[in-house]
N, C-alpha and C positions, 0 to 999 in steps of 0.2 A: 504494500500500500504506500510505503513515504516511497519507496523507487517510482512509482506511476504518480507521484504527486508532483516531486522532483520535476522528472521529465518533462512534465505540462507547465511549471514553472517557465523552465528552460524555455520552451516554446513560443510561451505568452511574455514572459517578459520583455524582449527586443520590442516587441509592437507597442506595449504598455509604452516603454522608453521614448518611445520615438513619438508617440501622440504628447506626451508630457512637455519635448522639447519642442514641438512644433509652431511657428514662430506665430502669434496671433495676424489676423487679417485686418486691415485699417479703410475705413472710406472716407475719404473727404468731403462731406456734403457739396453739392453746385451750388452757385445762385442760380435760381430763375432766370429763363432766356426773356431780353428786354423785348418787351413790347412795340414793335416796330409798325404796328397797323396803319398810324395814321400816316407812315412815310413811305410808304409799300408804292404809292406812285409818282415820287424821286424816283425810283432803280431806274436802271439805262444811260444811254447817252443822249446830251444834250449840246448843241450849237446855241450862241450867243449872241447879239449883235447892240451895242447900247443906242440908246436912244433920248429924247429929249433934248435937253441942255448939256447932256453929258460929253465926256470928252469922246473922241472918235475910238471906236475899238471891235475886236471879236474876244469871245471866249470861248470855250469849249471845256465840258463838264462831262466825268463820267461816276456813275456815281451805283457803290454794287454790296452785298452782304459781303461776308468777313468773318472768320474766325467761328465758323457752323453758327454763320446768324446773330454771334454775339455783340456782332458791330456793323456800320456799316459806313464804309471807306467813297470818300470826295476826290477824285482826282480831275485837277484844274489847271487850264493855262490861260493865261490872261496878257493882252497885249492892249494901251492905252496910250493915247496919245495925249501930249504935255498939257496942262489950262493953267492958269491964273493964279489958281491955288496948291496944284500938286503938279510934280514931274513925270513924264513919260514912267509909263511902266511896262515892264514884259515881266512874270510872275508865273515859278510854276510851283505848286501844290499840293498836300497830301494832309486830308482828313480824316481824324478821327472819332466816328459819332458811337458815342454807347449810353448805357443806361444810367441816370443820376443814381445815387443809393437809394434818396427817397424814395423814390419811384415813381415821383410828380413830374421829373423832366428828363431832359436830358443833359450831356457834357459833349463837347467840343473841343477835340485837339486839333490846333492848326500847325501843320510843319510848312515854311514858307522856304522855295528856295534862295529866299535872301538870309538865311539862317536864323531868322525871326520864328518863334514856338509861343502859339497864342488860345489862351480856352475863353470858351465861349459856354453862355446856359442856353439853352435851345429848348423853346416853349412852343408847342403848336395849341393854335385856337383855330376849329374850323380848314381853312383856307391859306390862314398864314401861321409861317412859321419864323420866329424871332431869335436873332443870334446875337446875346449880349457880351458883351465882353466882362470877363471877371480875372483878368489878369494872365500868370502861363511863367514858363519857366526862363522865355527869355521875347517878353515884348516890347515892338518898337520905345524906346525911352519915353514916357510920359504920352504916347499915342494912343489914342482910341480909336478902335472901329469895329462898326455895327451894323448888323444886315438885316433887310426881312424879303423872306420869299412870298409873293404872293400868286397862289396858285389861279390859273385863269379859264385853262381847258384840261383835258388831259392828256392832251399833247404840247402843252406849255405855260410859263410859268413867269412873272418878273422879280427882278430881284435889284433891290434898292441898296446902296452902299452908302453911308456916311462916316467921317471922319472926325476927329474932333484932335488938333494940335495938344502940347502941352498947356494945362491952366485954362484953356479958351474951348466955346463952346463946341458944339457937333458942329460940322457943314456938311452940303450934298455935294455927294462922289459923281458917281453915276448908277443910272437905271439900266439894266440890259434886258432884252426880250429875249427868253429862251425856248427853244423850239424842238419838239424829240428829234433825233436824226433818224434819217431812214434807216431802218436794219436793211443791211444786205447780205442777202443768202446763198450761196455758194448753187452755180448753176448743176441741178441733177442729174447727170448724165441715164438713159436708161440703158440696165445690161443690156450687152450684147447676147444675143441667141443663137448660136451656131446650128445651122440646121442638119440634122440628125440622121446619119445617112442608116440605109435599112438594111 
């Protein structure tokens, strides 16, 4: 009897061991994926053109999901012609929109390629959407500036820039009218059918 106790000992113990040391399993809870509803028709690309009293210019917006949904990325080229108030600008771009913690808005990273790094609170009501400026890790010294997209059709959009120097108030930028670009599709060739000898 202890000889056949023994033995089953022997037997069970290694497994016993090895479940005792085996290392615990960890999960990191997620945040919830942001709420992207009310901007689901942003995605795509958009052409630019300003207008009004604004200086002469195009731009071109492309604007797409990110990180399985978690964000969703602005890429911009903007080319202006000099006014009264500000200098010529050619300007290229990279946004980053995600969720605020509250959960009431959103956040805005601006990467400019003039090495300028600018956040913005991004409030949608309706139709338009509002790009405040709240500072960034590295903005124009004492500059402000502030946008609102106001949505028109669903195929386009205008969007309002203002400025504001150091110490002194906002001024108007420019308006640009923004227009979807046509998708184009790759012509479909149809297979070829080789006919089938008997």
């Amino acid at each position: 009897m202890k000889l056949r106790a023994l033995m089953l000992f022997l037997l069970f113990a290694p497994a016993a061991l090895a479940a005792r040391d085996k290392s615990p399993t960890y999960r990191i809870p997620l945040p919830p994926k942001p709420d992207f509803s009310s901007l689901v028709w942003l995605l795509g690309d958009w052409t630019g053109q300003t207008a009004g009293h604004s200086p002469s210019g195009e731009l071109h917006l492309s604007i797409s999901y990110g990180l399985d949904q978690r964000v969703i990325l602005f890429k911009e080229e903007i080319s202006l012609a000099a006014t009264t108030e500000a200098p010529a600008a050619k300007e290229s771009s990279i946004g980053v929109l995600s969720r605020d913690p509250s959960g009431h808005s959103f956040l805005f990273q601006l990467y400019s390629s003039t090495g300028f790094i600018t956040c913005y609170r991004v409030d949608v009501s309706g139709s338009e959407i509002d790009f405040n400026p709240i500072g960034g890790p590295e903005p124009p010294p004492g500059w402000l500036s502030r946008r609102i997209l106001q949505r028109s059709d669903i195929d386009g959009f205008t969007e309002t820039v203002e400025l504001a120097p150091p110490q002194r108030p906002f001024f108007y930028y420019y308006t640009a009218i923004f227009t979807r670009a046509a998708r184009t599709e790759k012509a479909k060739t149809p297979p070829s059918h080789k006919a089938e000898s008997k």
